[in-house]
DSSP file (Angstrom, degrees, kcal/mol; ACC not computed):
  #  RESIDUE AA STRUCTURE BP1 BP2  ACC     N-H-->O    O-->H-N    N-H-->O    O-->H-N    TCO  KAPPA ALPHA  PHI   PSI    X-CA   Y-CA   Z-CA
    1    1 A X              0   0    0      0, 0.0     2,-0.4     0, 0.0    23,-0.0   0.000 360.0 360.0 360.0 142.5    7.0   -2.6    5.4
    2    2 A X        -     0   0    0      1,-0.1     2,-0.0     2,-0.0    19,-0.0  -0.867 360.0-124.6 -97.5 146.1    3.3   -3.6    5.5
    3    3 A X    >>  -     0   0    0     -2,-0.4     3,-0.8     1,-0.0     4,-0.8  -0.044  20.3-101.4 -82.4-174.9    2.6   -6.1    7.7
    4    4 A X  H >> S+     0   0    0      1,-0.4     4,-1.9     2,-0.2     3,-0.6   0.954 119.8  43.1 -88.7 -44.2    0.9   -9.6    7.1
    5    5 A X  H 34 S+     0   0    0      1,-0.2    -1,-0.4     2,-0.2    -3,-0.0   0.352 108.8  61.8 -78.9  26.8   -2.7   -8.5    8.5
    6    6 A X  H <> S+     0   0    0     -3,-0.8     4,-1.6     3,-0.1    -1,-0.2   0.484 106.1  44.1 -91.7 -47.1   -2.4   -5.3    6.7
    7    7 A X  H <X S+     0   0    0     -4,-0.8     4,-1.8    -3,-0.6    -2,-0.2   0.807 114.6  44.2 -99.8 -30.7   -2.2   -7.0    3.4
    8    8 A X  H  < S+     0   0    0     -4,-1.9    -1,-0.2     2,-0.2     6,-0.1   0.499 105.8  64.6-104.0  14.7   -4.9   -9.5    3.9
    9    9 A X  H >4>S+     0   0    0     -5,-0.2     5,-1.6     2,-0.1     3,-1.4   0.957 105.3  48.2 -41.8 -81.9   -7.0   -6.8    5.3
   10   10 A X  H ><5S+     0   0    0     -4,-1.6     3,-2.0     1,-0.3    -2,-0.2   0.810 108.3  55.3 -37.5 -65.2   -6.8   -5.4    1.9
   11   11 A X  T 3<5S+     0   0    0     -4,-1.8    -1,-0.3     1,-0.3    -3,-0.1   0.487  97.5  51.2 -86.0   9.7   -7.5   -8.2    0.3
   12   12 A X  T < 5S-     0   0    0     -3,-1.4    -1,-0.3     2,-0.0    -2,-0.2  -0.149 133.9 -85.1-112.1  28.3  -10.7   -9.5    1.5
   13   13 A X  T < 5 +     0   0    0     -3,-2.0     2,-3.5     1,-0.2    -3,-0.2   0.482  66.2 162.1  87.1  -0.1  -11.5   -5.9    0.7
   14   14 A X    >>< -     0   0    0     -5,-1.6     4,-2.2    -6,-0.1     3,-0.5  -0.198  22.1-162.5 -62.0  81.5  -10.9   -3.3    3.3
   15   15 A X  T 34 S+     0   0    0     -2,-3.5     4,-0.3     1,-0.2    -1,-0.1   0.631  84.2  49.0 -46.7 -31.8  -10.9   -0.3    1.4
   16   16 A X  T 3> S+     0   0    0      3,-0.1     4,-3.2     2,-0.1     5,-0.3   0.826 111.5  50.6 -54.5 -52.6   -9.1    1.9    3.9
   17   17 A X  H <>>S+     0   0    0     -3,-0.5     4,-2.6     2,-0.2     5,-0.6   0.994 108.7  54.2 -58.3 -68.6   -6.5   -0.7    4.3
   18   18 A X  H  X5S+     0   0    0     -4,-2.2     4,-1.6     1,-0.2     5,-0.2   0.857 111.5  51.3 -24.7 -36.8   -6.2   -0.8   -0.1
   19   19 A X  H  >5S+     0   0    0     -5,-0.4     4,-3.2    -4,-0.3     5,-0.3   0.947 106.0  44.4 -86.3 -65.4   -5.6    2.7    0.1
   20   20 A X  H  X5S+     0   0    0     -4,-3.2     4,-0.8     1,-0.2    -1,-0.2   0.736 113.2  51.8 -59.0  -1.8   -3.0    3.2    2.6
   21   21 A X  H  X5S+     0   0    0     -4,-2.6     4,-0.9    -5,-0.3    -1,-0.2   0.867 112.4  54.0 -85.5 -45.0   -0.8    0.1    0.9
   22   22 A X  H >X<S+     0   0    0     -4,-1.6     4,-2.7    -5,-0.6     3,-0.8   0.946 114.1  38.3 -50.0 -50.0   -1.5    2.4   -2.4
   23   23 A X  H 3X>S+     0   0    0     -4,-3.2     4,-3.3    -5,-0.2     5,-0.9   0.993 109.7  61.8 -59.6 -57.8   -0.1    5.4   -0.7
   24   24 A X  H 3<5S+     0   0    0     -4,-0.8    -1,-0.2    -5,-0.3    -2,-0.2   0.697 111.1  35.7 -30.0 -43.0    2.3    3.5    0.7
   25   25 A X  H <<5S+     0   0    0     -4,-0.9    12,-2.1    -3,-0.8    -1,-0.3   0.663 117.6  53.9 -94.7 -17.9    3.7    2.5   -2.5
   26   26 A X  H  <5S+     0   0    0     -4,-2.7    -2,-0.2    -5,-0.2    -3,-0.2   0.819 119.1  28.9 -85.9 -29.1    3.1    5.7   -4.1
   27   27 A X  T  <5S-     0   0    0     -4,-3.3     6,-0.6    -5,-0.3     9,-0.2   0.743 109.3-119.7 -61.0 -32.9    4.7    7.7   -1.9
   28   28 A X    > < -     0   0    0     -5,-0.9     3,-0.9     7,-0.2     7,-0.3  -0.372  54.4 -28.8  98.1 164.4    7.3    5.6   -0.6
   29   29 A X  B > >S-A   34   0A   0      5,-4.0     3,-2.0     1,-0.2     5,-0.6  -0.297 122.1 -28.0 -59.8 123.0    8.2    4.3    2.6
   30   30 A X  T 3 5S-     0   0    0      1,-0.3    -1,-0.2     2,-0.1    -2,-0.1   0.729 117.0 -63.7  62.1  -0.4    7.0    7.0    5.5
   31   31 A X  T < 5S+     0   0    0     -3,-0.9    -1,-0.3     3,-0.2    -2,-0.2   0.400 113.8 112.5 108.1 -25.1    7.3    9.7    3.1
   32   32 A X  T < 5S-     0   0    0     -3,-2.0    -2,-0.1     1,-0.1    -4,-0.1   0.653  84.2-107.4 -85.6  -1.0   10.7    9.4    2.6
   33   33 A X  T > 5S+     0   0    0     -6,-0.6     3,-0.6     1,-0.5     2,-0.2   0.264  77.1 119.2 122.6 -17.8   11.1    8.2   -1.2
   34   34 A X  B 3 < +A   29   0A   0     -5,-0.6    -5,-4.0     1,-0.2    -1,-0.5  -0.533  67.5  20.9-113.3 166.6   12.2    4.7   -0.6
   35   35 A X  T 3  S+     0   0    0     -7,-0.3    -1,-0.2     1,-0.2    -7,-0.2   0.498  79.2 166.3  62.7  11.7   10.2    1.4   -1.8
   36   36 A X    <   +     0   0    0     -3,-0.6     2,-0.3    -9,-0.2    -1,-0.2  -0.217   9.5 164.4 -57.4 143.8    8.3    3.5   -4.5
   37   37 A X        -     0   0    0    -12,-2.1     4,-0.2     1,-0.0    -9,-0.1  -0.766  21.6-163.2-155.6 109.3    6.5    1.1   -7.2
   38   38 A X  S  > S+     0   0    0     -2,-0.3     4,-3.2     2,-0.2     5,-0.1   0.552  90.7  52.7  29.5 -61.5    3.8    3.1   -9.4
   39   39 A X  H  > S+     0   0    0      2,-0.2     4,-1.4     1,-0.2    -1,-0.1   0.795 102.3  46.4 -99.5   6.5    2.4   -0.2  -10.3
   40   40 A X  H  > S+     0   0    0      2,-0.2     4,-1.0   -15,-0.2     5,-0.2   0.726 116.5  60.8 -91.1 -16.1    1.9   -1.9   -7.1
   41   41 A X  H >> S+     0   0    0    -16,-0.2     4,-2.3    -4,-0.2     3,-0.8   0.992 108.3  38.0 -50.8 -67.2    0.3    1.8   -6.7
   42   42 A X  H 3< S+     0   0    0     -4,-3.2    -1,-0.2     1,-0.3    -2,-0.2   0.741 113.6  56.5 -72.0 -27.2   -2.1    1.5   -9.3
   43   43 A X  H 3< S+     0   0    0     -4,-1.4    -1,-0.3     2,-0.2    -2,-0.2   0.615 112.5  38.1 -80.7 -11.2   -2.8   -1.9   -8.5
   44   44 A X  H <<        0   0    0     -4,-1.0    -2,-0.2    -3,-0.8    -1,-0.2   0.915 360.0 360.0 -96.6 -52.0   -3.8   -1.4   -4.6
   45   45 A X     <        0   0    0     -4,-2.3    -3,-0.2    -5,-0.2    -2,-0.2   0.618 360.0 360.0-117.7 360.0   -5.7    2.1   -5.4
């Protein structure tokens, strides 16, 4: 789960932060497959 400063990190433009929510959804949770979304992928990276 991303947490709540994570995500408005991200969105005042913390490009590190952008990336790892993008991974985060393109991978899936931890690696393991689960919470994958493509387009909240493409939309974070």
């Amino acid at each position: 789960m991303i947490d709540k400063q994570r995500l408005q990190d991200a969105k005042a433009g913390n490009v590190q932060e952008q990336v790892s929510i993008g991974m985060y959804y393109y991978k899936g949770a931890w690696g393991l497959g689960e919470n994958i979304d493509y387009k909240k992928a493409l939309f974070w990276l």
